[in-house]
C-alpha positions as CSV (number, residue, x, y, z in Angstrom):
1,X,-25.5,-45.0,99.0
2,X,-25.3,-41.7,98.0
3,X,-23.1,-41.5,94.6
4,X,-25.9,-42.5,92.4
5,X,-26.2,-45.9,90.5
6,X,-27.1,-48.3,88.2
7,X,-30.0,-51.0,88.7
8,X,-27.2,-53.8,88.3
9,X,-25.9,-51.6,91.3
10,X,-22.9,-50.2,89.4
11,X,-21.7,-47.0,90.0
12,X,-22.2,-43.9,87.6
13,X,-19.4,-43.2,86.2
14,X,-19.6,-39.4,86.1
15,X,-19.9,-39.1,90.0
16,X,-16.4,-41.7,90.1
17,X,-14.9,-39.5,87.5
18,X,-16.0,-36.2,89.0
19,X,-15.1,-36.7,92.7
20,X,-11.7,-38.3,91.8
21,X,-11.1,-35.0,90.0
22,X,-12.9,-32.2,91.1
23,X,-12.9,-33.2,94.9
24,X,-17.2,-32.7,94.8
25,X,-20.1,-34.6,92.4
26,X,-22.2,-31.9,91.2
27,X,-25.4,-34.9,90.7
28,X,-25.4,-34.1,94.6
29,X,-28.7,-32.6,96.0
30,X,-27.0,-29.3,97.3
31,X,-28.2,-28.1,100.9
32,X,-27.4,-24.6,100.2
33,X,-28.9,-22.6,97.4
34,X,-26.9,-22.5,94.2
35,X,-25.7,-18.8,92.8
36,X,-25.5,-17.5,89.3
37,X,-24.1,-14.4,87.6
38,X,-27.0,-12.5,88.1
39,X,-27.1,-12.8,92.2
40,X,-23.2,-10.3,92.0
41,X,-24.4,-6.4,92.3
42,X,-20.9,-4.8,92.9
43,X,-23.0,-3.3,96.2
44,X,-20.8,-1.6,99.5
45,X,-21.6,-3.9,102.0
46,X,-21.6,-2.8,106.4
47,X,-19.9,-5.0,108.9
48,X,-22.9,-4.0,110.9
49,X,-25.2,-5.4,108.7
50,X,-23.1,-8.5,108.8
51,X,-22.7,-9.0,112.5
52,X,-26.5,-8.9,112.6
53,X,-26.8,-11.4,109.9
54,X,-25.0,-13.3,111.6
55,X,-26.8,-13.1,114.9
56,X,-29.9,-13.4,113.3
57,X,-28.6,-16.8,112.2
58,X,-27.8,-17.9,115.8
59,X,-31.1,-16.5,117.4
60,X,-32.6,-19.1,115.1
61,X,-30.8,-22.2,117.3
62,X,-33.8,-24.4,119.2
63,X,-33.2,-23.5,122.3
64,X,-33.2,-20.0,122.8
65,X,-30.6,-20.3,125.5
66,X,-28.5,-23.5,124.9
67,X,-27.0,-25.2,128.1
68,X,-24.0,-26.3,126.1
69,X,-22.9,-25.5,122.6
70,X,-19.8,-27.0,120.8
71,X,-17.6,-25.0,119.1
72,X,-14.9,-26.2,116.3
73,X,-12.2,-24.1,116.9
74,X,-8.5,-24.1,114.4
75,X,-7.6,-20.8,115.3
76,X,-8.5,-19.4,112.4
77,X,-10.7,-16.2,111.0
78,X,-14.1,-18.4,110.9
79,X,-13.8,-20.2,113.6
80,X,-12.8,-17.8,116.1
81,X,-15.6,-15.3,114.9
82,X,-18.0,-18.4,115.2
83,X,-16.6,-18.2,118.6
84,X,-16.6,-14.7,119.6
85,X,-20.5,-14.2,118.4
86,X,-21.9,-17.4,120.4
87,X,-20.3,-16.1,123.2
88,X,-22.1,-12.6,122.4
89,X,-25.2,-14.1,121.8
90,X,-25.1,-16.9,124.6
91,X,-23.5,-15.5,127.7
92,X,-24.7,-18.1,129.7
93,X,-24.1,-20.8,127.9
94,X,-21.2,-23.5,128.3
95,X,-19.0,-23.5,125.6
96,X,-17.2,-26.7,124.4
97,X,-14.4,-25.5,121.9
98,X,-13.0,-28.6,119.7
99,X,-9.5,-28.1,118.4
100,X,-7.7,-31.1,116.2
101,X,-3.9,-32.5,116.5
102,X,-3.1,-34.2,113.6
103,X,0.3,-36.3,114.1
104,X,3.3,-34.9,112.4
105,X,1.2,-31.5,111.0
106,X,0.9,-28.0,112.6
107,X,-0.3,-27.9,115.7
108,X,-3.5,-25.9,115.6
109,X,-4.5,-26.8,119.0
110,X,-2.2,-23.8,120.7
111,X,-3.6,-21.1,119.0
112,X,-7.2,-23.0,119.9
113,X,-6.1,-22.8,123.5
114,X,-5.5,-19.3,123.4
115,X,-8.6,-18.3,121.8
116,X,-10.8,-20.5,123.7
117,X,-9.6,-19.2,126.8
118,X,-10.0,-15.5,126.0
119,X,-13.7,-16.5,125.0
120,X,-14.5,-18.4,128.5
121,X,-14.9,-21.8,126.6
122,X,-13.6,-24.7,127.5
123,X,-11.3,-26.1,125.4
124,X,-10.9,-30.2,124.2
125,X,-7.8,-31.5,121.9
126,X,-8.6,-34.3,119.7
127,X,-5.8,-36.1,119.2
128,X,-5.3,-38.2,115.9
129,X,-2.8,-40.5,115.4
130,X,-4.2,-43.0,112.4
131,X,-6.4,-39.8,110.7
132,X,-7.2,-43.3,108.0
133,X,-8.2,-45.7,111.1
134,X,-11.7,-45.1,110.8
135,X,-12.1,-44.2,107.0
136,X,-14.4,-47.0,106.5
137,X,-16.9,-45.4,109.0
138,X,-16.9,-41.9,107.9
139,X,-17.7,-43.2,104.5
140,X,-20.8,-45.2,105.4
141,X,-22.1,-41.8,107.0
142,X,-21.8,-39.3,104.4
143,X,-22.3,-42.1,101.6
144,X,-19.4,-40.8,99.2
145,X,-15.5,-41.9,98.7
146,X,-14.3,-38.9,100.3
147,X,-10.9,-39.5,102.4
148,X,-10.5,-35.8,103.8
149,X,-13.2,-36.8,106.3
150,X,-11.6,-35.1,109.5
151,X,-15.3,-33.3,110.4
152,X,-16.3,-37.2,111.5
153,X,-13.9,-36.8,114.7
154,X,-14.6,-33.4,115.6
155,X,-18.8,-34.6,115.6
156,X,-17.9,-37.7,117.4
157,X,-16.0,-35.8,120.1
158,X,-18.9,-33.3,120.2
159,X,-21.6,-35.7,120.5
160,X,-20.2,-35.8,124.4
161,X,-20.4,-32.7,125.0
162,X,-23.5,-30.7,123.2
163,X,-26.3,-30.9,121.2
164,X,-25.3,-28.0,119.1
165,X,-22.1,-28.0,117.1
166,X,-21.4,-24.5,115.1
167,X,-18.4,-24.1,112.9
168,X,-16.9,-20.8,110.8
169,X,-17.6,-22.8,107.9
170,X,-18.3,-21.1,104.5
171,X,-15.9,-18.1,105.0
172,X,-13.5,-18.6,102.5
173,X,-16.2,-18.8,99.9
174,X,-18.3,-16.6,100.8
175,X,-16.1,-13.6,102.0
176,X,-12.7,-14.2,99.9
177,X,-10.2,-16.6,101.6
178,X,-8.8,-18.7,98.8
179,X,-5.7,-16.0,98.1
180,X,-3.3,-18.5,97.2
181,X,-5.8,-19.2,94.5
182,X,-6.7,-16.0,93.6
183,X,-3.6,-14.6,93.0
184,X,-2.2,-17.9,90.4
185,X,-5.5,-17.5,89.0
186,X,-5.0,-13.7,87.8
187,X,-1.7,-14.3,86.7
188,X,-2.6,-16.6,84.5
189,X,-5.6,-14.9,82.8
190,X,-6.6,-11.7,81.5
191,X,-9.9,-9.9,80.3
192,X,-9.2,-11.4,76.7
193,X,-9.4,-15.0,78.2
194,X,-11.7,-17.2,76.5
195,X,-13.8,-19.1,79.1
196,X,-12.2,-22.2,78.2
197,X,-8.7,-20.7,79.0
198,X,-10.4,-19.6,82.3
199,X,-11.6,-22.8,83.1
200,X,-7.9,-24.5,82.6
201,X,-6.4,-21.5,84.6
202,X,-9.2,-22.3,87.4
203,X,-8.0,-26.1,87.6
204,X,-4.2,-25.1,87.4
205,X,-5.0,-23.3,90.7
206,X,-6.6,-26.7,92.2
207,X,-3.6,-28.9,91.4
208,X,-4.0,-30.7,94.4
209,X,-7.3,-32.4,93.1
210,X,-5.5,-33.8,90.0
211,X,-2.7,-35.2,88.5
212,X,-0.5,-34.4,85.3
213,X,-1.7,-37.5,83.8
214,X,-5.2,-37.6,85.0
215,X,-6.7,-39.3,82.3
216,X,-4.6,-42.4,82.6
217,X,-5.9,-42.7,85.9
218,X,-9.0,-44.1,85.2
219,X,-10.6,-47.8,82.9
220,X,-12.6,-47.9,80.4
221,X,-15.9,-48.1,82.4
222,X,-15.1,-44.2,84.0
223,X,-15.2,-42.4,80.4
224,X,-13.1,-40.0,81.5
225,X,-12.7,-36.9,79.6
226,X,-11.2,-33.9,80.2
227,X,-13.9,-31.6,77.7
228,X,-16.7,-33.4,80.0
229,X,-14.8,-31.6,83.4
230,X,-14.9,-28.6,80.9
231,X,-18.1,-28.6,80.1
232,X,-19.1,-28.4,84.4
233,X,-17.4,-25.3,84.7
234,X,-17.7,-23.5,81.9
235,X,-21.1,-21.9,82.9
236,X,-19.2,-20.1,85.9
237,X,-16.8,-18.6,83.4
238,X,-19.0,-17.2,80.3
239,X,-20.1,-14.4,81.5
240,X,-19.8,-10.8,82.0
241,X,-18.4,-10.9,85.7
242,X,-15.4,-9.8,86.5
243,X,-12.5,-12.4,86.5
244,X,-12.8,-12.3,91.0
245,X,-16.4,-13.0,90.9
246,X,-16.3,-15.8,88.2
247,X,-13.8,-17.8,90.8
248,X,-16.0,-16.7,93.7
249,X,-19.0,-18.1,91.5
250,X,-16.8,-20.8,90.5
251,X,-15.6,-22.0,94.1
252,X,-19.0,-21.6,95.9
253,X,-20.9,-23.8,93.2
254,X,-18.2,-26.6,93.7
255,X,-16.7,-27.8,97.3
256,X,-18.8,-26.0,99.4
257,X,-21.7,-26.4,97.9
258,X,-21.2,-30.5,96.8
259,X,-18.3,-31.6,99.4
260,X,-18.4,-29.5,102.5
261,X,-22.1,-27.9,103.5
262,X,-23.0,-32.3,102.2
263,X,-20.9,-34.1,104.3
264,X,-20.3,-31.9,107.6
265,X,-24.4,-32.3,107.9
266,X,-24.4,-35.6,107.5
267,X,-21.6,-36.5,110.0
268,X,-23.9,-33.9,112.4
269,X,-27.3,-35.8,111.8
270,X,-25.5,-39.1,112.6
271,X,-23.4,-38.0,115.8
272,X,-27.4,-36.3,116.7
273,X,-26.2,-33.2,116.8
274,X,-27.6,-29.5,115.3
275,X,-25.5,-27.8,113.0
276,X,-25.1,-23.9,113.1
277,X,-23.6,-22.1,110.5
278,X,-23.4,-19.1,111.1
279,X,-21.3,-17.7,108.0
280,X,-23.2,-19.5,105.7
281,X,-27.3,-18.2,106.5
282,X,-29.0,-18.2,103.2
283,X,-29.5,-14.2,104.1
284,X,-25.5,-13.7,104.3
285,X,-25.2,-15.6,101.4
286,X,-27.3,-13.4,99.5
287,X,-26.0,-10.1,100.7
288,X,-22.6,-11.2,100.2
289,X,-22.6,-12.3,96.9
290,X,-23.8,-8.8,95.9
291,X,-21.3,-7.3,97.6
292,X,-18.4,-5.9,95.3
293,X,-14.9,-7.7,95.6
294,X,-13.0,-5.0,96.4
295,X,-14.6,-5.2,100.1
296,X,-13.5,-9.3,100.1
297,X,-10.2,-9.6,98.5
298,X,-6.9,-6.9,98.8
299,X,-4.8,-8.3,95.3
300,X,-1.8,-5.8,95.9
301,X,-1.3,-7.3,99.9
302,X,-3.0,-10.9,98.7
303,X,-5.5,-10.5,101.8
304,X,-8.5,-11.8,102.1
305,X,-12.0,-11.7,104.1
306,X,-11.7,-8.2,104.4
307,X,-14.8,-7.3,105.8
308,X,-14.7,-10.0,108.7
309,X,-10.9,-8.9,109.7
310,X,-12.9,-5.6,109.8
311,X,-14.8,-7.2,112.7
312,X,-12.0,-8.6,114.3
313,X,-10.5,-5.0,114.5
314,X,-13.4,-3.6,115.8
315,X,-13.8,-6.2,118.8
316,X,-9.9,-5.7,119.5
317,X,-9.7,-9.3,119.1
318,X,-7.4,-9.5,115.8
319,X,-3.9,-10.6,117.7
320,X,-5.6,-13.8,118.7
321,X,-5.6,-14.9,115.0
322,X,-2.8,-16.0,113.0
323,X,-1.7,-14.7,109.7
324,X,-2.0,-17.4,108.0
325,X,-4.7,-19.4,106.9
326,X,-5.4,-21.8,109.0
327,X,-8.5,-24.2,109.0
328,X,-8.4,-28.3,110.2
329,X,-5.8,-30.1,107.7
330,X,-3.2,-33.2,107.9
331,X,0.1,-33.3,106.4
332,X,-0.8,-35.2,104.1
333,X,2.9,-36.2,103.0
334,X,3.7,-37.3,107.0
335,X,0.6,-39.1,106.5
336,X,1.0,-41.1,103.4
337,X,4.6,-41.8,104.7
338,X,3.5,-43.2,108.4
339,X,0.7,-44.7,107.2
340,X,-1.2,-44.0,103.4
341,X,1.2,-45.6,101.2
342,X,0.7,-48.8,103.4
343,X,-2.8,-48.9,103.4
344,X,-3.0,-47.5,99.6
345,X,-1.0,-50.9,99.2
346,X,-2.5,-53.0,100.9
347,X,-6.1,-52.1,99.1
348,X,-5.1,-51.3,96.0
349,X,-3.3,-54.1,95.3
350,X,-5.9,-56.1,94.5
351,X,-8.7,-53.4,93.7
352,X,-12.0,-54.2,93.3
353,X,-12.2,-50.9,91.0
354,X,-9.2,-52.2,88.8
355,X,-10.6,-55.6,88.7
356,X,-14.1,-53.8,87.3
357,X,-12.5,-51.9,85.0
358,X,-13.2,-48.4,86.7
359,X,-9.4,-47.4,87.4
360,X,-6.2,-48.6,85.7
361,X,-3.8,-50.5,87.5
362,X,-0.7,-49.7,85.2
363,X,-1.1,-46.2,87.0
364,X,-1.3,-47.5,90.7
365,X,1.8,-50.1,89.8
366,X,3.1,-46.5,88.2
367,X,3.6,-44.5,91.3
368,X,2.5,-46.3,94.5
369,X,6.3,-47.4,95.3
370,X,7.7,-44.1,94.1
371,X,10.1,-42.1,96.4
372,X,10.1,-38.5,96.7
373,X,5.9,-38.8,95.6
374,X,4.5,-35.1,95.3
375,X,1.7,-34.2,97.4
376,X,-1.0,-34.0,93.9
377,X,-0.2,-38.0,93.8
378,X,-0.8,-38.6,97.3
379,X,-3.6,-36.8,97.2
380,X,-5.0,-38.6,94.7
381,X,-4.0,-41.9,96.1
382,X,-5.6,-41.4,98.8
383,X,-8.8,-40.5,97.3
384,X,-8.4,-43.8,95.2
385,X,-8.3,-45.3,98.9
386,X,-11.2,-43.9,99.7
387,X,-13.3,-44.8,97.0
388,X,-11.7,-48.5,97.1
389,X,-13.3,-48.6,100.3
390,X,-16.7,-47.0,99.3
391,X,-16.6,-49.5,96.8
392,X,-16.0,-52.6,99.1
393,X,-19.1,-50.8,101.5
394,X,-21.5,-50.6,98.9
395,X,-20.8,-52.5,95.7
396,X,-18.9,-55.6,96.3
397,X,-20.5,-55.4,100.1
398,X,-17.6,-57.2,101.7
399,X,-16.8,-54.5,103.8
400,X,-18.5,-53.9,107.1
401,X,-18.1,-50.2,108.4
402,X,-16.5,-50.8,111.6
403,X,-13.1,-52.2,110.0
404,X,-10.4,-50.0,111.0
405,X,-7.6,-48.9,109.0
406,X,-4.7,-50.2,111.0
């Protein structure tokens, strides 16, 4: 069990209270190295010094020439640049490109197609109906109550096709691809911000993560409290960076670095497989992260990852990307109406949490029948789902990890 806990094996109640808000625990034991203020240096970055970063990073793969390598492919940025240097890099090799079809969301898998095919891969759908079915065993692997656990069926599909599975993951952080969030962000704050202003501005631009009345969310036993979420991300905002670089700071040291880089290498070390990275090299984080902000994120267009459209262009290869962002994701709303709010009910009802004290039942009675429910609620209902069943797993232990969600 991976969210730390008591010897009367209770949970902590900071991990619970930061994961069911922030989306990441920072008590995690982070794979990648953590950044600071002092690791920005406004520098000019080259796009050839990153493509040879970043083939640096693949050279370093076991087997010098891989007989396969799996790909996962969404059509975006990362993931076709993932694509377009292993196939650079390994000429010979087969490549397995995974695309995902969530039911009744955007179909990613076209523009997968596409790509994949310009790139000589071969190309594999993964079609998911119930993206909840097998919740239960994606938890037991990573060892935390995440829901948004999608990474455990592009592994399992991979795990029959190579030994290497490679991903465009880290690009948004890294190289600017959160505009949606940069843009709220700066019109909500100015130079005269105090960091706690920042910090409130920063989680207004996350409201997917929580709800309106967060606080009466959780029991007695969570201690929730707001000033204790404060006092996480302060650190990223009281300092002399510019307002850009304290959300860069701010969003590498939380989801990526707790959340993501965690739990895509622990579905890879379980499905036997070798993860490559290639966006995320310890060496591009560095030289990245010193890199100025002008060369990551355009404010008057609201474009971002610059430098690695800058690669695209150079390679010709730009029209086989789409506009906008794109990157493996559910609807969550079709989902909570075909299947989460059933499921939400059916283990919530009776919640071991609730009956422990951890969460308050007057808030699941609250909202779990409401119509119309906005996608911060379902969210957040489904991340109670989620850490029901972690809970079941690992506490109460009367759930076995092959029960399907059905």
């Amino acid at each position: 069990m991976d969210v730390e806990t008591h010897q009367n094996n209770t949970p902590d109640p900071f991990a619970i209270r930061n994961i069911l808000t922030l989306r990441y625990d920072p008590s995690q034991k982070p794979l990648l190295p953590k950044i600071s203020p002092t690791d920005f240096k406004n520098s000019q970055p080259s796009i050839e010094h990153i493509e040879l970063l970043i083939e640096k990073s693949l050279k370093k793969t076991q087997d010098k020439s891989p007989e396969k390598i799996a790909v996962a492919l969404s059509g975006g940025i990362d993931s076709t640049l993932a694509l377009f240097f292993l196939r650079k890099i390994f000429p010979e090799s087969v490549i397995e490109a995974i695309s995902v079809k969530f039911a009744d969301s955007t179909d990613e898998s076209v523009a997968g197609a596409k790509i994949a095919e310009h790139f000589d891969a071969k190309h594999h759908i993964v079609t998911i109906d119930n993206y909840l079915e097998e919740l239960p065993k994606a938890i037991s692997i990573v060892g935390l109550p995440f829901w948004d656990l999608h990474w455990y069926y592009v592994a399992k599909k991979a795990q029959t096709l190579a030994k290497y599975l490679a991903s465009g993951d880290g690009g948004d952080e890294i190289f600017g691809g959160y505009t949606f969030r940069y843009k709220k962000f700066l019109s909500l704050v100015d130079v005269n911000s105090t960091p706690l202003q920042k910090v409130k501005a920063y989680l207004e631009c996350h409201e997917r993560d929580s709800v309106p009345n967060q606080g009466s969310l959780f029991g007695k036993k969570s201690q929730f409290s707001w000033e204790e979420i404060y006092k996480i991300l302060v650190p990223y905002f009281d300092n002399s960076l510019s307002l850009l670089d304290q959300v860069f700071l701010a969003d590498y040291n939380g989801k990526l670095l707790y959340n993501f880089s965690i739990v895509n290498n622990k579905i890879n070390n379980h499905h036997g497989l070798e993860t490559i990275t290639p966006l995320i090299s310890n060496e591009i984080i560095s030289y990245m992260m010193a890199a100025s902000n002008i060369y990551k994120y355009d404010p008057q267009n609201n474009l971002g990852k610059l430098l690695l459209r800058k690669i695209l262009s150079k390679y010709d290869i730009e029209s086989l990307v789409s506009n906008e962002k794109l990157g493996f994701s559910v609807n969550t709303i079709s989902l909570w109406e075909s299947r989460g709010q059933a499921l939400c009910a059916k283990y919530l009802e009776d919640a071991r949490l609730v009956k422990d004290g951890w969460i308050n039942e007057n808030w699941i009675r609250q909202h779990i029948n409401q119509e119309n429910l906005d996608v911060r609620h379902i969210n957040k209902f489904l991340g109670l789902l989620a850490s029901e069943i972690w809970y079941r797993l690992y506490v109460t232990k009367e759930t076995k990890s092959n029960l399907l969600l059905i």
